[in-house]
PAPA-476798 format. One record per residue: x, y, z of N, C-alpha, C in turn. Coordinates in steps of 0.001 Angstrom, whole numbers, plus 500000, padded with zeros to 6 digits. Example, Ala and Ser with C-alpha at 12.3 -4.5 7.8 and 13.67 -1.06 7.14 Angstrom:
# PAPA-476798
513190494310507800512300495500507800513200496700507800 512850497750507080513670498940507140512900500030507870 
//
This chain:
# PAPA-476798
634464190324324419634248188902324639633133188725325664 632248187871325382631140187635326395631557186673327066 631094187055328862631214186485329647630639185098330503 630754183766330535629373183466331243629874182643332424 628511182606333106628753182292334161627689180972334423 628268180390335269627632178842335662626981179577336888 625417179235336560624306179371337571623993178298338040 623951178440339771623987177091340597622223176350340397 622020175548339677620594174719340236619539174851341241 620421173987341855620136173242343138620167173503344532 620031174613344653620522175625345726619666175246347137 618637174605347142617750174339347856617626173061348363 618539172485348399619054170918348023620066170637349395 619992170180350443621023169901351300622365168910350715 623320168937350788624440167774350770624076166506351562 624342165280350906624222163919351887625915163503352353 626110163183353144626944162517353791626840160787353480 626003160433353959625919159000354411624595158628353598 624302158060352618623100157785351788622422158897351818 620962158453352578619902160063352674620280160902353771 620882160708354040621597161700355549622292162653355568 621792163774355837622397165305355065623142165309356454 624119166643355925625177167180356832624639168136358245 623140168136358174622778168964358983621895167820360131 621594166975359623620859165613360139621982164653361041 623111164706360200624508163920361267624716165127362178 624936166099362199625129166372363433624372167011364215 623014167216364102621959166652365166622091165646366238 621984164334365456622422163306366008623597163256366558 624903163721365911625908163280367074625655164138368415 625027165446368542624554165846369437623292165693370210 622897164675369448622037163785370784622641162558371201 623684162061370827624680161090370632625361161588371750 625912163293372013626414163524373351625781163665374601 624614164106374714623486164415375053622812162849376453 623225162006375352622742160284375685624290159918376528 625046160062376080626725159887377065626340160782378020 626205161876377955626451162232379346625329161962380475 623544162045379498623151161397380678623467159994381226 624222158994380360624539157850380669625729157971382227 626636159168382369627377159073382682627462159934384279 626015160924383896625372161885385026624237161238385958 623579159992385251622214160061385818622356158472386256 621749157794387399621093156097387466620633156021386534 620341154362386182619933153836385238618162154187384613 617530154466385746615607154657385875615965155853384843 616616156976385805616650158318385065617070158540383387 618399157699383701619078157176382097618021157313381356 616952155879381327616060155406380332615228156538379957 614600157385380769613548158271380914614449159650379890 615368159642380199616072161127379096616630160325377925 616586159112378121617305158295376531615602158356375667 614406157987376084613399158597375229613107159801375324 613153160612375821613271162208375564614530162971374588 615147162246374691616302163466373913616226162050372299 615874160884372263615338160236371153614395161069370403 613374161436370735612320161787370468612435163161369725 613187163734370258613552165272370296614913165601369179 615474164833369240616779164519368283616057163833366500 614968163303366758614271162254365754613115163377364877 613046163930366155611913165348365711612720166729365299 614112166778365527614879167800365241615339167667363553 615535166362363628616468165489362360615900165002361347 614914164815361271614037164095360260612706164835360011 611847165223360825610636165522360778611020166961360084 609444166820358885609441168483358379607900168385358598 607632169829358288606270170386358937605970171302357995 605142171252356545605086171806355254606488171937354360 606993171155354366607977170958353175609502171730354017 609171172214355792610788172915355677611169171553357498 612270171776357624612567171396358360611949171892360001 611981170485360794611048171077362283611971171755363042 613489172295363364613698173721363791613647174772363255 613162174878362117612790175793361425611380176449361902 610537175524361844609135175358362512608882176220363345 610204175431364525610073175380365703610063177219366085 611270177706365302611833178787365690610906179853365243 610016179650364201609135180450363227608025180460364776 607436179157365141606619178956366318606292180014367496 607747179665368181608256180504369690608651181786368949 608806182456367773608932183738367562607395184438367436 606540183760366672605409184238366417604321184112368480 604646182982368880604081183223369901604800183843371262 605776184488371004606302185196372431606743186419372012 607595186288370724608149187874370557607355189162370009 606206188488369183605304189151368295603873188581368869 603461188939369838602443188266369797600889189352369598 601325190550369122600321191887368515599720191054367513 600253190024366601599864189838365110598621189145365819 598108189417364711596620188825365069595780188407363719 595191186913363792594351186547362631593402186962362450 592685187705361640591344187789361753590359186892360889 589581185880361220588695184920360983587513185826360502 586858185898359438585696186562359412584191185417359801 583820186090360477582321185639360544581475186540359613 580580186156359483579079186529359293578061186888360418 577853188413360022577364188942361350575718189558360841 574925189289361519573573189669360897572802191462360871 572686191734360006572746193017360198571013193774359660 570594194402360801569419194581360209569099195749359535 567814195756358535568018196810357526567038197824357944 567556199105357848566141199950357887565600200262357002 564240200884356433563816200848355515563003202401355453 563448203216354573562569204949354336561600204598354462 560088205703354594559244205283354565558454205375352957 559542206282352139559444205937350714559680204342349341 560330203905350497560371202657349726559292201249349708 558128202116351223557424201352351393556421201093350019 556546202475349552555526202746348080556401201663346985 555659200600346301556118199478345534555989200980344076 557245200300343614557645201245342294557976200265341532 557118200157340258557736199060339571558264199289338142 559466198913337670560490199279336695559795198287335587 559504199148334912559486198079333527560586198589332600 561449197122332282562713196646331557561767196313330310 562647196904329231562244196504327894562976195054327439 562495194292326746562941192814326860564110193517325002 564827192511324948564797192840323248564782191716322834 564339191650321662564584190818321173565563189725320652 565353188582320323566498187887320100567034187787318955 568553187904318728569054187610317090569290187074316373 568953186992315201568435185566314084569200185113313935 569373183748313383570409183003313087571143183288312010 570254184500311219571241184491309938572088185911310480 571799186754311237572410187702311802573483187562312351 573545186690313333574719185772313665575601185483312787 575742184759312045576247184137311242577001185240310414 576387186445310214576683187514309621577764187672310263 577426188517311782578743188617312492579662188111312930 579157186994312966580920186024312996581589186159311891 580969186164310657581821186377309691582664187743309132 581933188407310080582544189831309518583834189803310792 583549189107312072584806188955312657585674188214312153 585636187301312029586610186146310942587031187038309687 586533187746309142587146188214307921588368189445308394 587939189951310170588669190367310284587832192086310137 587184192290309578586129193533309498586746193793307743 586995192566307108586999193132305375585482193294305164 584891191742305154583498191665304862582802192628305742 581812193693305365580769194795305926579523194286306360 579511192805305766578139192581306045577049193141305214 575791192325304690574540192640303672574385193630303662 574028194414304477573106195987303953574662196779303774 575369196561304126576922198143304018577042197415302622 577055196311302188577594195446300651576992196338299835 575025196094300146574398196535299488574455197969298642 574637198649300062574679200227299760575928200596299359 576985200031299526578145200742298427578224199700296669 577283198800296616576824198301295080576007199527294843 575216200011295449574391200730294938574809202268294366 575879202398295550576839203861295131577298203789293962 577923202604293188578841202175292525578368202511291337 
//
């Protein structure tokens, strides 16, 4: 008996909770949601305001913002790994660097190549060989026709 199995889709797809609001986006927020209580509850009011737009900002940039199609702690973490833990890797940008040539003193002697041109092929020649491709190589084409009529 053959077996089958249900292959998942959508695998790449977060769950929503709350309309567009995935399960990883609510609790971001409720943890800047704690974040905002306690400075409410640690700090004066001046200070309050000043970490209520900082941990906004940071919670808004944690939760929502993507940065080429993946999420910004993703980014983030790809970021501070490439610049502190690995930091050997290295880009290399190519330039164009000018390089000068030396020259034998045999090449100073001009040597000049004469290329035989050929000629060009007739239109009925053409026509020949396309057709002997199109036929697939049945048709031989005029002179092979000729000479096996003539064998004949």
């Amino acid at each position: 008996m053959q077996e089958r199995f249900i292959v998942p889709q959508f695998i790449d797809t977060e769950d929503k909770i709350l309309g567009p609001i995935t399960v990883r986006q609510f609790v971001i927020v409720l943890v800047g949601a704690l974040f905002e209580f306690l400075s409410y509850k640690l700090a004066d009011f001046g200070l309050f305001l000043l970490e209520t737009i900082i941990i906004a900002v940071l919670v808004g940039a944690f939760a929502f913002y993507k940065v080429n199609g993946m999420p910004f702690h993703v980014f983030a973490v790809n970021f501070i790994e490439t610049t502190f833990k690995k930091p050997r890797i290295r880009v290399w940008h190519k330039e164009h660097i000018k390089v000068q040539e030396f020259k034998n003193k045999d090449e100073d002697k001009k040597t000049e190549e004469i290329i035989p041109r050929k000629s060009p092929i007739s239109h009925k020649k053409l026509s020949e060989l396309s057709l002997i491709i199109d036929t697939g190589g049945i048709y031989k084409g005029e002179k092979d026709a000729n000479i096996e009529n003539n064998a004949v």
